[in-house]
Structure formats: structure tokens, C-alpha cells
C-alpha positions as CSV (number, residue, x, y, z in Angstrom):
1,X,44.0,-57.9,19.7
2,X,46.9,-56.5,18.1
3,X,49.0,-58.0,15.7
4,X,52.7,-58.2,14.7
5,X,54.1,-57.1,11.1
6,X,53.2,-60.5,9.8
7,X,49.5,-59.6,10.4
8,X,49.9,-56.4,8.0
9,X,47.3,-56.3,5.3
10,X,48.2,-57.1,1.1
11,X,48.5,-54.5,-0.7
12,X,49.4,-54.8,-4.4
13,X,53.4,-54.1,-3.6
14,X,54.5,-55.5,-0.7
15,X,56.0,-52.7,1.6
16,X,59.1,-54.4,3.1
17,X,59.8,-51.2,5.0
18,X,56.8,-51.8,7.2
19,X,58.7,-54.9,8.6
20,X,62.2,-53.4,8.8
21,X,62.7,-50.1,8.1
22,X,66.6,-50.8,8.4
23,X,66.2,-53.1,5.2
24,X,68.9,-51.3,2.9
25,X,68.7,-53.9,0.4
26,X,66.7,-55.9,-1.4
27,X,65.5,-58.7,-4.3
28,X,62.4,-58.1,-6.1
29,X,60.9,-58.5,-9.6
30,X,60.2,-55.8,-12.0
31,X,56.2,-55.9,-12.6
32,X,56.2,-53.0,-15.3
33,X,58.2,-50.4,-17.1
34,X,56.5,-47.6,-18.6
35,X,58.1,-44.2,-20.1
36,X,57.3,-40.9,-18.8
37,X,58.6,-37.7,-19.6
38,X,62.0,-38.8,-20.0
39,X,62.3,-41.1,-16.9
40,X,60.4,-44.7,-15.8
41,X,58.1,-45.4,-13.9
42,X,58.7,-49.1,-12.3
43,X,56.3,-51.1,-9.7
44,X,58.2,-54.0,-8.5
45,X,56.7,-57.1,-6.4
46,X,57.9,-55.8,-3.5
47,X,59.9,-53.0,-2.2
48,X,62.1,-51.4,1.0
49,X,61.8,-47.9,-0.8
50,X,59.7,-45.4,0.8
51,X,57.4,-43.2,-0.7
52,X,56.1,-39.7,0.0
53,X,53.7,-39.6,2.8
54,X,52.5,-38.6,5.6
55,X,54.6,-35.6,5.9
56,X,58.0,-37.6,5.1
57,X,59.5,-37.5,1.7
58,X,60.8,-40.5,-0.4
59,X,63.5,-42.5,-0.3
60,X,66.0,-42.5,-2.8
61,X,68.6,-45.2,-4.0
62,X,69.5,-47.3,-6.9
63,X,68.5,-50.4,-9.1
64,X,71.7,-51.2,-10.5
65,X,72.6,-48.2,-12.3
66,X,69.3,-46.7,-12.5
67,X,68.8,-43.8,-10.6
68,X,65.7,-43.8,-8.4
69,X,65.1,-40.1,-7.6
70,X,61.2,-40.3,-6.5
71,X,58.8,-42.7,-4.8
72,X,54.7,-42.5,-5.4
73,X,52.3,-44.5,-3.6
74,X,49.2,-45.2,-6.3
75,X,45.8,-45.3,-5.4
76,X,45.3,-48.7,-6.2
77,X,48.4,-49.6,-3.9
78,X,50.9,-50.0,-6.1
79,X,54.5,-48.0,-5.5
80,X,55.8,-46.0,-8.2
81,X,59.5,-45.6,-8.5
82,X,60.8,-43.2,-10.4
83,X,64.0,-43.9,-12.4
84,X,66.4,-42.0,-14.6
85,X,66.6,-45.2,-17.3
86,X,64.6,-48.3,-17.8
87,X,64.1,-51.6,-16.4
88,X,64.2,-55.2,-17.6
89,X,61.8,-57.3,-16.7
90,X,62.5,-59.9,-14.1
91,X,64.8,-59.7,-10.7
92,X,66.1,-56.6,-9.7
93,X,68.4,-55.6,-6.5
94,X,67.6,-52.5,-4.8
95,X,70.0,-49.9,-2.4
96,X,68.5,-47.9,-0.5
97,X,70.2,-44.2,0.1
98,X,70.5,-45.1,3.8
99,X,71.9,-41.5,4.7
100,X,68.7,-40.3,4.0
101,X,66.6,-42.8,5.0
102,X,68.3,-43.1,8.7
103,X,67.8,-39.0,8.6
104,X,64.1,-39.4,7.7
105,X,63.9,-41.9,10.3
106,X,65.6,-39.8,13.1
107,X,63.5,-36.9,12.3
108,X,60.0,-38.6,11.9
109,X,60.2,-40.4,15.6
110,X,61.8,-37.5,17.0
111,X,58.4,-36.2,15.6
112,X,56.2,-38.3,17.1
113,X,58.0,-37.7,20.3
114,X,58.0,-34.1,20.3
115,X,54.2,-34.0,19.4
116,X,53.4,-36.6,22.0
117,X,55.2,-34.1,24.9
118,X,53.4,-31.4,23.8
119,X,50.3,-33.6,24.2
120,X,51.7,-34.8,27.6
121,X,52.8,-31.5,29.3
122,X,50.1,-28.9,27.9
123,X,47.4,-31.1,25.5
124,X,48.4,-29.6,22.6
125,X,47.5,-31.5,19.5
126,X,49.6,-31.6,15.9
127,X,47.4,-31.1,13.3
128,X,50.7,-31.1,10.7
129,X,53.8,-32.3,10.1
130,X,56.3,-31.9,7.4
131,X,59.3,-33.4,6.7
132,X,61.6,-30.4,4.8
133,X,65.2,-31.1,3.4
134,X,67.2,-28.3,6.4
135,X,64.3,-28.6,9.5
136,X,61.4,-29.7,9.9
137,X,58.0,-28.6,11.9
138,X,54.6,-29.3,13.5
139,X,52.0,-27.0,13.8
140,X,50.2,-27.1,17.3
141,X,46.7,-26.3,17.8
142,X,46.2,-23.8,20.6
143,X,45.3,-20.5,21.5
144,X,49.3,-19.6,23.0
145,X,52.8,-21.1,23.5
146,X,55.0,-19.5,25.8
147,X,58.9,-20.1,25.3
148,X,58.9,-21.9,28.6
149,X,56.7,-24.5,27.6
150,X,58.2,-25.5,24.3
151,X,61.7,-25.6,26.4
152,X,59.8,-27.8,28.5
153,X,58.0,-30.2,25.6
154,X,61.8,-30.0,24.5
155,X,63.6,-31.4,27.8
156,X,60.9,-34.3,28.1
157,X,61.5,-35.2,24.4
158,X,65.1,-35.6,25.0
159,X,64.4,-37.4,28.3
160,X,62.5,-40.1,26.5
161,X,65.6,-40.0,24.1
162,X,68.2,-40.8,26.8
163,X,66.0,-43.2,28.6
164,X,66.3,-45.4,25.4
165,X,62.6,-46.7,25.1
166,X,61.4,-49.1,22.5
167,X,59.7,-48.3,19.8
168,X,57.5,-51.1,18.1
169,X,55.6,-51.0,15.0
170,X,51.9,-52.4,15.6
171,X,48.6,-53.3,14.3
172,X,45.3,-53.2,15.3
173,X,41.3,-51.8,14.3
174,X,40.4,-47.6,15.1
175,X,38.1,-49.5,18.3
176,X,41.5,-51.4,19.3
177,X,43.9,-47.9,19.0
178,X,41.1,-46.3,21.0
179,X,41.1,-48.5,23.8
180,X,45.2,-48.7,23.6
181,X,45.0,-44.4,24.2
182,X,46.2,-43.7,20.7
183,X,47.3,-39.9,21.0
184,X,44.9,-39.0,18.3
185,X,41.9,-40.5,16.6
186,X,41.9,-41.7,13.1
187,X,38.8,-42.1,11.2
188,X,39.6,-44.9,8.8
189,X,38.2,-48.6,9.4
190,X,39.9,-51.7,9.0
191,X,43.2,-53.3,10.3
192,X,46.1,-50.1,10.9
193,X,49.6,-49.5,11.2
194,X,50.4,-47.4,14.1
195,X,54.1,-46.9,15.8
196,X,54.3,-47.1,19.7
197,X,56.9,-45.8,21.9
198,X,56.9,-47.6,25.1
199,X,54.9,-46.1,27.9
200,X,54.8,-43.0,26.4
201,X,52.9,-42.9,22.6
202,X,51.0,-44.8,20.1
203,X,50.1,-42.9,16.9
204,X,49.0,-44.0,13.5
205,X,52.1,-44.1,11.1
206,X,52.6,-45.3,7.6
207,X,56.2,-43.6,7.8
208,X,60.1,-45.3,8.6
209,X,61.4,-45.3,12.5
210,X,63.8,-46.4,14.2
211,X,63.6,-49.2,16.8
212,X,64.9,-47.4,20.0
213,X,64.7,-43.9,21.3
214,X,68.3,-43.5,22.0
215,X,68.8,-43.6,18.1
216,X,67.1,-40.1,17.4
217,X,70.1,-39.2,19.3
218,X,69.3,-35.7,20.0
219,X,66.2,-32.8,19.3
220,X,66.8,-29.4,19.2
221,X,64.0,-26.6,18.6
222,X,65.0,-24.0,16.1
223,X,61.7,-21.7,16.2
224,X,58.4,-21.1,17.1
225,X,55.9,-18.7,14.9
226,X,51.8,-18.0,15.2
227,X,50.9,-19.5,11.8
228,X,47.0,-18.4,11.9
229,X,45.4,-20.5,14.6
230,X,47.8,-22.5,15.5
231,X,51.4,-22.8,16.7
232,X,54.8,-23.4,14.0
233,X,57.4,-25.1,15.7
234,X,60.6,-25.8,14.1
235,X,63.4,-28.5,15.0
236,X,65.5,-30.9,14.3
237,X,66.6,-34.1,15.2
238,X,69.6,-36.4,15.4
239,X,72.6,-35.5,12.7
240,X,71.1,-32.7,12.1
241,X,70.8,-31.6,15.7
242,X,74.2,-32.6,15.8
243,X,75.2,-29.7,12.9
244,X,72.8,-27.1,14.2
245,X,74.8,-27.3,17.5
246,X,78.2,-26.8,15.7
247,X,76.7,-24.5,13.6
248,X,75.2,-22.6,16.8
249,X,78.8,-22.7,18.4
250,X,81.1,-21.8,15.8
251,X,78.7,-18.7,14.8
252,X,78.3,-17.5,18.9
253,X,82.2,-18.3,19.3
254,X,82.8,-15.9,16.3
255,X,80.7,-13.2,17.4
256,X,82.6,-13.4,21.0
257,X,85.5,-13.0,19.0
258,X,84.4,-10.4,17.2
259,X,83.2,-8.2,20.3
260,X,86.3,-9.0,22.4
261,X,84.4,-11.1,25.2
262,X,83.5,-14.3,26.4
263,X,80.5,-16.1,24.8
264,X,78.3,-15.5,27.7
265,X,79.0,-11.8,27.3
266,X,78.0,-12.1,23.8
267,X,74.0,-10.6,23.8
268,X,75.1,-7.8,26.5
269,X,78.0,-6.8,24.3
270,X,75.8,-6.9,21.0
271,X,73.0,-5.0,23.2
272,X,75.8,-2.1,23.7
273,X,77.0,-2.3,20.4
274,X,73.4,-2.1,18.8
275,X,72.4,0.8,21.2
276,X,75.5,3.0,20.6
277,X,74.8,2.1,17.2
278,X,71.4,3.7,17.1
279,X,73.0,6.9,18.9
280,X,75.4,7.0,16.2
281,X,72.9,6.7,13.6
282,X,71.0,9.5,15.4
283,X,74.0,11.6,15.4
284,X,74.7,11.4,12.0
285,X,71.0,12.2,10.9
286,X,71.1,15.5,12.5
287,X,74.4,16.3,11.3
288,X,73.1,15.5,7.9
289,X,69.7,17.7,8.6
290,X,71.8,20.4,9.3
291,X,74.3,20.1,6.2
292,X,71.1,19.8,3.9
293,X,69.8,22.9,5.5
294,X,72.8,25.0,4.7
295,X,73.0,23.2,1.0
296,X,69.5,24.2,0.4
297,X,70.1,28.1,1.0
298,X,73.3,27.8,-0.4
299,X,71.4,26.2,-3.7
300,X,68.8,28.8,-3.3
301,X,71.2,31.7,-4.0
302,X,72.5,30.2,-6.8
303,X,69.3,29.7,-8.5
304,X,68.2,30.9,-11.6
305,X,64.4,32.3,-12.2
306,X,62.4,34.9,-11.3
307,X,58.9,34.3,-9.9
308,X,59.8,30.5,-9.6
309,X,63.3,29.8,-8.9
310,X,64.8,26.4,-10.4
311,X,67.7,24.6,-8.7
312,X,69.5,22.5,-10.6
313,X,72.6,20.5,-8.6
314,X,74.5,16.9,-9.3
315,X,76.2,15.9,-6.5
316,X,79.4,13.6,-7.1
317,X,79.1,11.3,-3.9
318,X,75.8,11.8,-1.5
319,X,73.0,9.4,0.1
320,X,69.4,9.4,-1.5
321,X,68.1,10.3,2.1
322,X,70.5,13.8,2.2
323,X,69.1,14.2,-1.4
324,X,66.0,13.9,0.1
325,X,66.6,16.2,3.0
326,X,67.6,18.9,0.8
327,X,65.2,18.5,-1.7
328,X,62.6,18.7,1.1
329,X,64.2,21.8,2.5
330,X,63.9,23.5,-0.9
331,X,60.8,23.0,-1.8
332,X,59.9,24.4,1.6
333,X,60.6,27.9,0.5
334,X,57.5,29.6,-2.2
335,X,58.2,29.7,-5.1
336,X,60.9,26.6,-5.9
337,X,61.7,23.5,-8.2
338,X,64.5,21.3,-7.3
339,X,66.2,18.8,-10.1
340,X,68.9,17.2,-7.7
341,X,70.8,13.9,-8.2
342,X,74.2,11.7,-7.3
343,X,76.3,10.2,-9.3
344,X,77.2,7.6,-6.8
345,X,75.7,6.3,-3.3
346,X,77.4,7.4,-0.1
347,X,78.8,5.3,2.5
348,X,76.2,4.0,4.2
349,X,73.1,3.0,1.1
350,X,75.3,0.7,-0.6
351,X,73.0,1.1,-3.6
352,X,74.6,1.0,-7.2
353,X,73.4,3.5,-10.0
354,X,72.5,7.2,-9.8
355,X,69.2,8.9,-7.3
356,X,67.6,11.6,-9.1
357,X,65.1,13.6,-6.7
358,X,62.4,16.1,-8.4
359,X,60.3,18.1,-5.7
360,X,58.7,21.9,-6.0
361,X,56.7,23.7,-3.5
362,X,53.1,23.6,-3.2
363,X,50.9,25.4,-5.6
364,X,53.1,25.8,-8.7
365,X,51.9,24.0,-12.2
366,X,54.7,21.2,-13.0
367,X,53.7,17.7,-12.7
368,X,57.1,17.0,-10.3
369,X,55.7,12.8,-10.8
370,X,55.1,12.7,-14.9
371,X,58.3,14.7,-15.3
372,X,61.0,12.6,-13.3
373,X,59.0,9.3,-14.9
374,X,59.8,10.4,-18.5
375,X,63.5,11.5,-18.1
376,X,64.3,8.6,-16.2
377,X,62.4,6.1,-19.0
378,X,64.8,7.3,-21.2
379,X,67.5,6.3,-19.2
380,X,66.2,3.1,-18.1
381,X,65.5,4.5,-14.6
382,X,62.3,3.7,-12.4
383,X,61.1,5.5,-10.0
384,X,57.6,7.8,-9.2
385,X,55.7,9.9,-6.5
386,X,53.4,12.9,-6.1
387,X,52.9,15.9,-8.1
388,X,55.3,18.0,-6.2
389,X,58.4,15.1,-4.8
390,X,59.4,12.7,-6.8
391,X,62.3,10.4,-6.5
392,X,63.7,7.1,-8.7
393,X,66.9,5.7,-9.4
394,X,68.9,4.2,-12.6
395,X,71.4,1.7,-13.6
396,X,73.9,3.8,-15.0
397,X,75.1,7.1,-12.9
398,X,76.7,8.7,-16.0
399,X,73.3,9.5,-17.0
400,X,71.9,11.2,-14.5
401,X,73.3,14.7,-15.7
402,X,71.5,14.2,-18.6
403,X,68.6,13.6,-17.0
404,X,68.5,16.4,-14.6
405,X,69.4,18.6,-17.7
406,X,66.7,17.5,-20.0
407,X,64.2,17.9,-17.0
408,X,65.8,21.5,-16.8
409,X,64.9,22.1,-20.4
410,X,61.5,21.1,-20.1
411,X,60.9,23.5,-17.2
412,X,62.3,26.2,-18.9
413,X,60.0,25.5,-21.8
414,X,56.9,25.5,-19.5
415,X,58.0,28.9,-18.3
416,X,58.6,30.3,-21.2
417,X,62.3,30.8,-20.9
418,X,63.4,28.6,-24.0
């Protein structure tokens, strides 16, 4: 048979929440005090304050002026509250943080209805749950979830919303929630707490819910991602489906704004803008192919050397992909080592500092790698790559003639020419 709240079993602190999870405040008596680590931990007689379980965080709230800013629920069933100053011993009056507790509560049944759709529409089990400060999300077990079906669990969860069921908290043995059709099977024994929404779910719950369907208000899904073998779903639920939507609107309304149309225009209008985007992108790499290709022989006639020919250039404003390009281009040719760097980034890298870029054709005896690590360490630089292109980067761009030069000097050296 089941049996109301009254029926719960003892535990050590009496968990008022389990009879009224709208409780905000309450009397009790202070059982101990003990110091830890700069705060107290206090266990009271009894207690509306909620602690971490299940998925669902603590309440917080106050005794007074202490500051309760965690809740732990001890082995040997005792709850821990966590204060920012002590406690007398005797009566105490705790406030519960209701903002967060009515948001804990909103999210945690618009949990249980969620997962019971799933279970409903396409017999996909939760196997977690967890509570987090912005969203929350259940993981589904189940080899694939099409966009369709979660828009689906998603308009019968809000059905069940609007309808306005009941929701009762209930007790009963693992035989008893078996024969009731509890959603899933629990393994423990004796008398258990479990949280029915009428005609629709019954699941074992230790957590905080509200007492009609209609409060959770609204639930909106944010995500869904493969998380190994199963299935991450994120939403939210009541206020903070509430926000979400705002959010959703102001963000869509400023991108309509921003690309001259209506919001239902929006994605076909970023679509165009993305592809000519791409085309410009394009555009601009072969334009900068073709300037590197007229640098480099440009570079090469300038160069100093006889059998090996060593280009040395600092460019004032240019992006570490045309350094690239050019430094690629040269080292092409037989016979070639290119020191190249910018003093700035160009329009488009947005990186601060100086690039330097060390590369020399195949075959020829320089370590391109060893020799752009020790002038940039120098400089406080970082960077690396193979014994013939190496690139890195440092903080400060004033230093990268100095760089270039002193990798100049050390070439020359090697050759000979020093």
C-alpha cells in the first residue's frame, strides 16, 4: 500500500522538504557546531534545506546572519549545513533562498517530465541527470536521436505542462513501485520516496518539486550531442526558459537587423552572406599567391650569396600566411635560405607581436628548426618546425629585426662569409 508523507521513514534530521518543498521557513534546534576550515558545519533537529543529491544542487539561505552556502547529506543521515560563522546552541530560524530553490524545483520536474516522454514516445531511458547553474541535461541511452524526436519528447513535455497535472510525492516498497509501473527500477529495499505525476510518471526522487505541472511553466531544449553511448540533451525549464527565449529573440532580432531583413529571412541571408564570404576569402588567397610569387623573385634578385643565396626581408604590415606563401615560394628555388618577418599582423590575423618565418630548400646543411628556436628564445618568442620551414612568433614586434639579423649572422658564419 502506499503511504502519504506522514508514513516517511526517521532519519537522524528530519527532512521537512520531503513534506513541503514550498516550506521557506522554518524553527529548529541547533544539534552541533563544529569548525572546519574557516566555516561551520551545523546539523539541526530538523530542516527545509536541501542538500546535494541526485543530480540537484543545495539549497542555500540563512540562519539569522549566518550564511548557509552548502548542504551535505551524511552517511549516517544527518544533514550538514555549511555556514560562513557559528551557531549557538538551542532554536534557530531558517530562510530558505526561495529563488533558487523554486528554480531547482522547476528544473528537476521539468526533468522528470522530459525523461518520462522520452520513455513514452521512443523508450529511451535516462541513465543521468545533472542539475548545472545556466542549463541542465539528461543523457539518454540509445543507439540514435533524430531532431524530430526530441522536438517531439519536447511538445509532449509541454503538453503535460499546460494540461496542469498533479504531482504528488509518495511512498511505497521496490515490489509496490513495480507493480505501480515506476519508469525505472531501483535496487534498494525498504520503504521509498518516489514523485508521481498523474497519469503520466512515477520515479524514485529524494529531490524538491513542485505540486502541479503548470508551475514548471515552460521547457525548452537547448542541444543535443553523442556523449559515447548515449545521447546529451540539454534544456531548460521555467524562468529560465523564459530568459532563453528573450535571449533567443533579441539575439535573432539583431541579426535581422544586421542583414537588412525580416527574421525569417535571417538563416537565408546569413547562408548568402557566409557563401560570398568564402568566395571572397578565395579571392583574396589567390590574389595573395600571386603577390607572394612576384615578392619571392623580386627577393630572389636582391639576394646576397653565391652558391646559396640568403634572403633576408622585414616586412612592416603583412599576414603570417603571405609570410608563409613567400617563404614557400623561395625556398622552392635550389639553392635558397629565407629569414622573413612582420613587424605587425595584417588585417585579417588579428594576432599581436611579430611572425618570423625561416625555410631553405631541400638539401642544404642549416638546421632551418634549431636556428629560428634560438633567436626567437632570446626574444621570448616560441615557435618550431622542420629542418628546412620553420615559423614562431613573439611578444614584442620591435624585436624581430634583431632576430632576423642575428639569424643572418649565424648563416653567414656557417658559410664562411663572416
Amino acid at each position: 500500500m502506499w503511504q502519504s508523507g506522514r508514513g516517511a521513514p526517521e532519519l537522524k534530521t528530519e527532512r521537512l522538504y520531503y513534506g513541503d518543498s514550498f516550506l521557506r521557513e522554518f524553527e529548529a534546534r541547533v544539534f552541533s557546531c563544529a569548525p572546519s576550515g574557516g566555516q561551520f558545519h551545523v546539523v539541526l533537529d530538523r530542516t527545509a534545506f536541501y542538500p546535494t543529491s541526485g543530480g540537484q544542487p543545495n539549497d542555500t539561505g540563512r540562519f539569522g546572519e549566518a550564511a548557509v552556502v552548502d548542504v551535505m547529506d551524511r552517511e549516517d543521515g544527518a544533514i550538514v549545513h555549511v555556514t560562513d560563522r557559528a551557531l549557538e546552541m538551542g532554536a534557530v530560524r531558517g530562510v530558505i533562498d526561495w529563488e533558487r530553490r523554486f528554480d531547482h524545483m522547476q528544473q528537476h520536474t521539468g526533468q522528470h517530465l522530459l525523461s518520462a516522454a522520452f520513455v513514452e514516445l521512443f523508450k529511451m531511458q535516462t541513465v543521468s541527470f545533472h542539475l548545472g547553474g545556466e542549463s541542465s541535461t539528461i543523457d539518454l541511452a540509445g543507439a540514435s536521436l533524430a531532431a524530430r524526436q526530441a522536438e517531439a519528447a519536447e511538445r509532449l513535455t509541454n503538453q503535460i505542462i499546460f494540461e496542469d497535472r498533479a504531482v504528488d510525492v509518495r511512498y511505497g516498497t521496490r515490489e509496490e513501485l513495480a507493480e505501480s509501473g515506476v519508469r525505472k527500477e531501483v535496487e534498494r529495499e525498504g520503504v521509498l520516496r518516489a514523485v508521481s505525476v498523474e497519469k503520466f510518471d512515477l520515479q524514485p526522487c529524494g529531490g524538491t518539486h513542485v505540486t502541479r505541472t503548470g508551475q514548471v511553466g515552460l521547457v525548452l531544449l537547448r542541444k543535443i550531442d553523442r556523449q559515447k553511448q548515449n545521447w546529451r540533451v540539454e534544456f531548460v525549464c521555467g524562468g529560465r526558459a523564459m530568459r532563453a527565449a528573450r535571449g533567443d529573440y533579441a539575439a535573432l532580432n539583431e541579426a535581422a537587423r544586421l542583414l537588412t531583413c525580416g527574421q525569417p529571412e535571417v538563416p537565408a541571408m546569413l547562408g548568402k552572406a557566409l557563401e560570398e564570404r568564402k568566395q571572397a576569402q578565395r579571392s583574396l588567397q589567390f590574389s595573395m599567391e600571386e603577390l607572394a610569387g612576384h615578392a619571392a623573385q623580386e627577393l630572389l634578385r636582391g639576394a646576397e650569396g653565391g652558391a646559396t643565396r640568403v634572403v633576408v626581408r622585414v616586412f612592416d604590415e603583412a599576414e603570417p600566411a603571405y609570410l608563409r606563401m613567400v617563404a614557400t615560394r623561395l625556398s622552392a628555388e635550389p639553392g635558397v635560405q629565407a629569414l622573413l618577418a612582420t613587424r605587425g599582423p595584417g588585417l585579417r590575423s588579428g594576432q599581436a607581436g611579430g611572425h618570423v618565418v625561416f625555410a631553405q630548400s631541400p638539401g642544404l646543411a642549416a638546421d632551418m628548426n634549431a636556428l629560428l628556436r634560438e633567436a626567437l628564445h632570446a626574444a621570448g618568442g616560441k615557435g618550431g618546425g622542420t629542418r628546412d620551414f620553420a615559423q614562431g612568433s613573439v611578444p614584442d614586434a620591435s624585436r624581430v629585426e634583431m632576430i632576423v639579423a642575428a639569424a643572418a649572422t649565424r648563416l653567414r658564419e656557417a658559410a664562411g662569409l663572416v
